[in-house]
N, C-alpha and C positions, 0 to 999 in steps of 0.2 A: 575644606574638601579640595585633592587636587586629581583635576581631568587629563588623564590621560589620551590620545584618540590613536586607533592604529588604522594606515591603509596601509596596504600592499597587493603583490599579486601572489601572494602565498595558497590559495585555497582554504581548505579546512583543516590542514594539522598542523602545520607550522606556527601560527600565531598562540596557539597554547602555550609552546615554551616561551616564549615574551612575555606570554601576560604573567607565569610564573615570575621568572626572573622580574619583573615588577613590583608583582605581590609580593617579596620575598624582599627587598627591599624598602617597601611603603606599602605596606597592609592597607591601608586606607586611602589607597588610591582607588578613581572610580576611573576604569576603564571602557573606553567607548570605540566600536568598530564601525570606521567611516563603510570601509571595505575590503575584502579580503579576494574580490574576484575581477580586478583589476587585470586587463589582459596582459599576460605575460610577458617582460620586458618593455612594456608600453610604457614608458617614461610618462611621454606627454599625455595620458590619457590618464596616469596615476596625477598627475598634476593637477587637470582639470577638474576629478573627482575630488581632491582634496579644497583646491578653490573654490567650490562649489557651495562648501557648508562652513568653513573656517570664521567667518563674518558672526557664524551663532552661535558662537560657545561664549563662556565665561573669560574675565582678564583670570590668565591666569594659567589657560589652559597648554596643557603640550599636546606636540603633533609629533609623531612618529611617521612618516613616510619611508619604504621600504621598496622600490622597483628597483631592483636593482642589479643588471647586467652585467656590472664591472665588478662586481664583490671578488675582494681577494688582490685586487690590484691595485696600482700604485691611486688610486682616486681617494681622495678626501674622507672623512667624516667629518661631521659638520655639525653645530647648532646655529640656529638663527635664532635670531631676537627681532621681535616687528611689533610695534603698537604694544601692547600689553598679555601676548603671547609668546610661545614659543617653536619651533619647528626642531627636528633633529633625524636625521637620514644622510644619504652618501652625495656627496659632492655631484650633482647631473644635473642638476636643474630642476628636480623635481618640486623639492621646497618652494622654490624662486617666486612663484608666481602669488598663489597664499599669499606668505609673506609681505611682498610689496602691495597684496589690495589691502592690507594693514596698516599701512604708511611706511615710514624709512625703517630701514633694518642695519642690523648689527652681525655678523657672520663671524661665528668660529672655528677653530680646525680641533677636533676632538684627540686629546691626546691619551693612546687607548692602554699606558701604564694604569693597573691598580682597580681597571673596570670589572674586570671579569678575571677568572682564575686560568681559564684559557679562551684565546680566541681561535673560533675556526674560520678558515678563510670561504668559507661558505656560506657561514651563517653568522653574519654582521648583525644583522637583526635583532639576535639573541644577547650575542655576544658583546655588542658595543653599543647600539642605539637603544636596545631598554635598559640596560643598564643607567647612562644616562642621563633619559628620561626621568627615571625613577630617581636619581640623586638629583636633579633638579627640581622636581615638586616633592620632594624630602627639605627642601630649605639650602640646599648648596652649592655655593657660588659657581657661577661656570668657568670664573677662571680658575679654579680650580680643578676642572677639567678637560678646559679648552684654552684657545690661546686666539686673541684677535685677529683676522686675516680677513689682507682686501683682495685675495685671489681668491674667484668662487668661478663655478660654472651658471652661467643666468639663463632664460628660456622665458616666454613668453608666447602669446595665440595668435603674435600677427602673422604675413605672410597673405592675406586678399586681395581681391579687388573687385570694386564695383564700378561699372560702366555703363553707361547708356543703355547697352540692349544685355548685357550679362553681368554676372556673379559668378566670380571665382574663389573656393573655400576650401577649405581641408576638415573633414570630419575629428572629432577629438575625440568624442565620445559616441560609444553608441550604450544606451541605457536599458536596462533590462524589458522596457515594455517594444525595445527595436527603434525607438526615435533618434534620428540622426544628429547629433549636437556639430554646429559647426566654428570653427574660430574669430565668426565675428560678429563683435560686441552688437545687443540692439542698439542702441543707440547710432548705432553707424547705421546702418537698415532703415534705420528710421527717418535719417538725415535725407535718405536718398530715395525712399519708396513710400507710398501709401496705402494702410491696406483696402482691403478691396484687388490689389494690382495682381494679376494673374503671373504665373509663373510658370518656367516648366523643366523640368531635369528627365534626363534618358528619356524623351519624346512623351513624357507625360506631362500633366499640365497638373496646376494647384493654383488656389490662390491663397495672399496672405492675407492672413486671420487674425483674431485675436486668442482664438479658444479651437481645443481640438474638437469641439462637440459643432465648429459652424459648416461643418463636411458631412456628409449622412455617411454610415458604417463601412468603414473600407477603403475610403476615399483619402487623396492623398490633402493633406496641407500645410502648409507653411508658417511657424509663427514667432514669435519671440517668448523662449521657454523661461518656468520659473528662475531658472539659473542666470538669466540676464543676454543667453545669445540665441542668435540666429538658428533654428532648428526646423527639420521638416521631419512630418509623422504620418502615420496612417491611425486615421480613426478607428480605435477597438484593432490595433493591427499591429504591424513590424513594420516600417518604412524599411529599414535594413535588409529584410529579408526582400519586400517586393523589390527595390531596388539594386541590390547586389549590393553594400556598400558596407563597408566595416573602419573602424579604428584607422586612419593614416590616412585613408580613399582620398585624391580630389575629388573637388566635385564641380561643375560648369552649371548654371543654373542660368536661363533665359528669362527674360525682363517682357511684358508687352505693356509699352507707355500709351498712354492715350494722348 
């Protein structure tokens, strides 16, 4: 069985032609959609979504990643190789992160002779990363499509900080139930707060939890989300929306120590 997965920020009609140009290809490929509503040009956000779930697939599987602002320009395509997966989208960083919570990785520059009968500078997607995709869980060597290069564009969720009386963050994601994903690891939060400890963003208060059910309905909380970071939510609600806050937002979060 070889897994294919697609994100992008395509919506609903554009990932059809991929998964043809797939199926057309390797019939018996099983195709899986991370996501397709990926906010538009949101690099880093198609990132996080991808990072997200890459850990639960099979060895084996490909990753199609597809945000892509620069299509048609001189940028890269790409496959990565990392632990016993694979990645393939346009040189931005978006792969980058995936990849390396896989361990050490391998990066190639897609050479787009022989992929496709034509390519449009608009739609790489179709055109050159399923394509591919699909000869790589067909059984075919990627240097025969690609060529080794130590020139990539990297990306990663740092850029915080925690201090004594404040948290400073960058939201990455924000998730369809409105909880606010932020770029920093639990484990860092963890390092430095306990929960119980009271919080508070835009003059509201929270405390950190462990479960969104420890807030009665509506109420704001703070906690360490299944995906492994730092997040604040409303119970039964939108954090996003009570708090104005979307994709890219900082955000300043106040500390009260005892």
């Amino acid at each position: 069985m070889s897994v294919i997965t697609l994100t992008t920020d395509f919506g609903s009609l554009y990932p059809a032609s991929m998964k043809g140009v797939i199926l057309s290809i390797n019939p018996d490929a099983t195709i899986v959609d991370i996501s397709h509503s990926v906010p538009p040009t949101d690099i880093r956000a198609g990132a996080f979504a991808l990072y997200s779930v890459v850990k639960y697939f099979p060895p084996g599987t490909i990753h199609i990643g597809v945000i892509d602002p620069g299509v048609g320009s001189d940028r890269k395509a790409i496959i990565v190789k990392a632990g016993d997966q694979w990645f393939v989208g346009p040189d931005n960083g978006l792969l980058i992160p995936s990849a390396r919570l896989l361990g050490a990785i391998e990066v190639y520059e897609i050479m787009e002779d022989g992929l496709s009968e034509r390519i449009s500078s608009t739609f790489h997607g179709r055109d050159i990363f399923a394509p591919a995709a699909a000869y790589l869980s067909n059984g075919k060597d990627v240097l025969e499509i690609a060529r080794k290069t130590d020139d990539y564009v990297g990306m990663d969720f740092s850029g915080y900080t925690i201090e004594k009386q404040f948290i400073e963050a960058t939201v990455v994601y924000v998730d369809d139930f409105g909880n606010i994903i932020t770029n920093i690891p639990g484990e860092k939060i963890l390092d430095e707060i306990e929960v119980g400890t009271l919080l508070s963003v835009s003059g509201r208060q929270m405390p950190f939890l462990n479960t969104y059910s420890g807030v009665s309905k509506w109420e704001l909380v703070a906690l360490i989300g299944s995906h492994g970071f730092f997040e604040i939510a409303v119970n039964q609600g939108s954090a996003s929306r009570l708090l104005h806050l979307a994709n890219g937002n900082s955000i300043r979060i106040g500390m009260s120590r005892s």
